[in-house]
C-alpha angles and dihedrals in degrees: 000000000000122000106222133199109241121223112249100027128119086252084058099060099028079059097040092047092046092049094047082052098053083046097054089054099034094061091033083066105037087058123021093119098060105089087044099050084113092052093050091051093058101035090058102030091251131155106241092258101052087053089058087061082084089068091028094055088049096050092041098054088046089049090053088045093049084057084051097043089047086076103030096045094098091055097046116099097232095214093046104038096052087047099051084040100059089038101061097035086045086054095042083056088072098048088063095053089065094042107130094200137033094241092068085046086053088052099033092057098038084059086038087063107030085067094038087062083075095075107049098042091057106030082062087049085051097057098037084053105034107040132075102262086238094073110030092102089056095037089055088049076063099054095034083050089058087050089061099040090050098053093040089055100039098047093039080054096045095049109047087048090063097048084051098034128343144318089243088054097054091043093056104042097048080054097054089054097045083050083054092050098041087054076054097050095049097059093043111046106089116236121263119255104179110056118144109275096235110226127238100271119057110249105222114248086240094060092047086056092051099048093049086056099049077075092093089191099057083054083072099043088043080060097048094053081051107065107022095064091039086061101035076048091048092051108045092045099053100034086072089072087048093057097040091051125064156326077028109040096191123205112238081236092057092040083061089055092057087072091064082088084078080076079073088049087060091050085046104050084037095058104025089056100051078046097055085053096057102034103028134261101266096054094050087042094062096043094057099052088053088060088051097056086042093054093039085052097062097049089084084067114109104220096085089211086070090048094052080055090055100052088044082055087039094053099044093044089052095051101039081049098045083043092049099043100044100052081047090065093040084053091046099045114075118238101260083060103037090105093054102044100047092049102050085047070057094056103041079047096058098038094051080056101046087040104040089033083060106044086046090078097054083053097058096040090054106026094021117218092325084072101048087052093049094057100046101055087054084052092056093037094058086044087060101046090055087046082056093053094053104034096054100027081065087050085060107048082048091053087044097053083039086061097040089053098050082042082064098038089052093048087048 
């Protein structure tokens, strides 16, 4: 018999809080270089879109790892794994911080985030498997909520260190901190208690995988991941070089402060995942989708303050719909393949971010930030439309087994 986490306990919050905590470093990591690309570019002599490798090489080698961790995850100790996980990746921060050429960078991040992959895949597992069902929507609003608090912190540190002293300065001492707090997380997260027992023959990585794909509705929601952090990634890469140009000449300090609008990603991971508990995942899902495609929108618009609006929209929209979409795939997997499924929704989530992120920077140096835009919205249109399909093919399935029942009643 599983041993849940109850809602309310000082296990509850002691997880919630530790969790909140791995977040905070797991997507600070992932992500630090972001509001400097440009400095990077120039820095290093580099096109826009061979500076947003530095983001592009992290998120791909999470994305491979994820694939890895897919069939592995039954076997990995959870406390130990996304320690070790946001230590290393923490120490190897700094190593980029010293790093005398782009190519090491390059190397450095893809490793950076081939063992950081180690912390989202299972902390998703963790609370799928350690919490009581009736809470994991709200439980994953809590660890999306430490994701945006993480990269707003991180980046706003980073960048106003450059402006002040340098970009290697920023980089190192934001990885010294995230080292401190994953000492932190290690001795606060509670054991799990609830991970798989793993049977006496091996099952190959390969069969896990398989298994986890005979599941036709976590192919949707795989797509969805897909495509909605490779547009929130696009945008946030490439909107840097918008603001530093002109007519509006931004500070790297004040670029640093753009990323406050992940303060609207909290609330909407927050809201939007108590939602998806009481309403169900597929209608949230969709409405936050629709927000995304409404902030990004807005962003064409020239008064920078409007465009500050449409990232806050933007921002809320992404993390209610990531919160929203990836405790839907914990709920649809069973629980003999929880661990798979949430980590493959991991890795077309991370290799949405590392392609589209990319693409994202030939499409700024020949169509400029419209077609950014442009592609973007198609992006989110064809993630809604998915979300359409599964939302209202399962409404279905409940209205046909509604009709099948009162059949029998009235049979009866």
């Amino acid at each position: 018999m599983n041993e849940y986490i109850q809602k309310g306990t000082v296990k509850y919050w002691r997880a919630i809080a530790s969790l909140f905590l791995g977040s905070f470093v797991a997507f600070g990591v992932e992500c630090f270089v972001q509001p400097i690309i440009p400095v990077l570019a120039e820095n290093f002599k580099l096109t826009p879109m061979t500076a947003g490798l530095a983001m592009s090489f992290a998120t791909m080698g999470m994305a491979v790892s994820m694939l890895l961790i897919a069939g592995f995850a039954k076997k990995l100790n959870r406390k130990y794994t996304m320690t070790v996980a946001l230590l290393i990746s923490s120490l190897l921060a700094i190593g980029v911080s010293v790093s005398p050429d782009f190519q090491l960078i390059l190397e450095i991040r893809a490793l950076q985030g081939f063992l950081l992959a180690g912390y989202p895949a299972l902390a998703l597992v963790y609370i799928n498997e350690e919490f009581e069902p009736a809470v994991i929507g709200r439980v994953v609003g809590f660890y999306v909520a430490g994701i945006t608090i993480g990269g707003l912190v991180g980046r706003l540190v980073i960048s106003v260190l450059t402006d002040y002293v340098s970009w290697r300065v920023g980089i190192g001492s934001v990885g010294l901190i995230y080292v401190l707090i994953s000492v932190l997380f290690y001795f606060a997260l509670p054991a799990a208690k609830n991970k798989p027992a793993a049977g006496r023959q091996s099952v190959p990585i390969w069969e896990n995988i398989k298994e986890t794909f005979t599941n036709t509705k976590l192919w949707g929601i795989y797509g969805i991941a897909f495509l909605i952090f490779g547009a929130f990634t696009c945008i946030y890469n490439y909107i840097t070089y918008i603001f530093m140009a002109a007519p509006y000449n931004l500070s790297q300090t004040l670029i640093g402060f753009i990323f406050l609008m992940y303060v609207f990603g909290t609330i909407g991971s927050a809201v939007l995942g108590r939602m998806s508990d009481q309403y169900g995942n597929g209608r949230i899902l969709c409405f936050g989708l629709m927000i995304m495609i409404v902030g990004v929108t807005l962003t064409l618009a020239t008064s920078l303050i409007i465009k500050i609006f449409g990232l806050a929209i933007l921002t809320f929209g992404f993390f209610g719909s990531h919160s929203a979409a990836c405790s839907w795939a914990g709920k649809i997997a069973s629980f003999k393949i929880k661990a798979s499924a949430l980590s493959l929704y991991m890795f077309f989530y991370y290799v949405g971010g590392s392609a589209i992120g990319a693409v994202g920077g030939v499409f700024l140096k020949n169509y400029g930030w419209t077609g950014i835009i442009l592609m973007v919205i198609l992006l989110l249109i064809g993630a809604l439309a998915l979300c359409f399909q599964l939302t209202f093919s399962q409404l279905l399935i409940y209205e046909q087994n509604d009709m099948r029942n009162l059949k029998k009643a009235v049979q009866n």
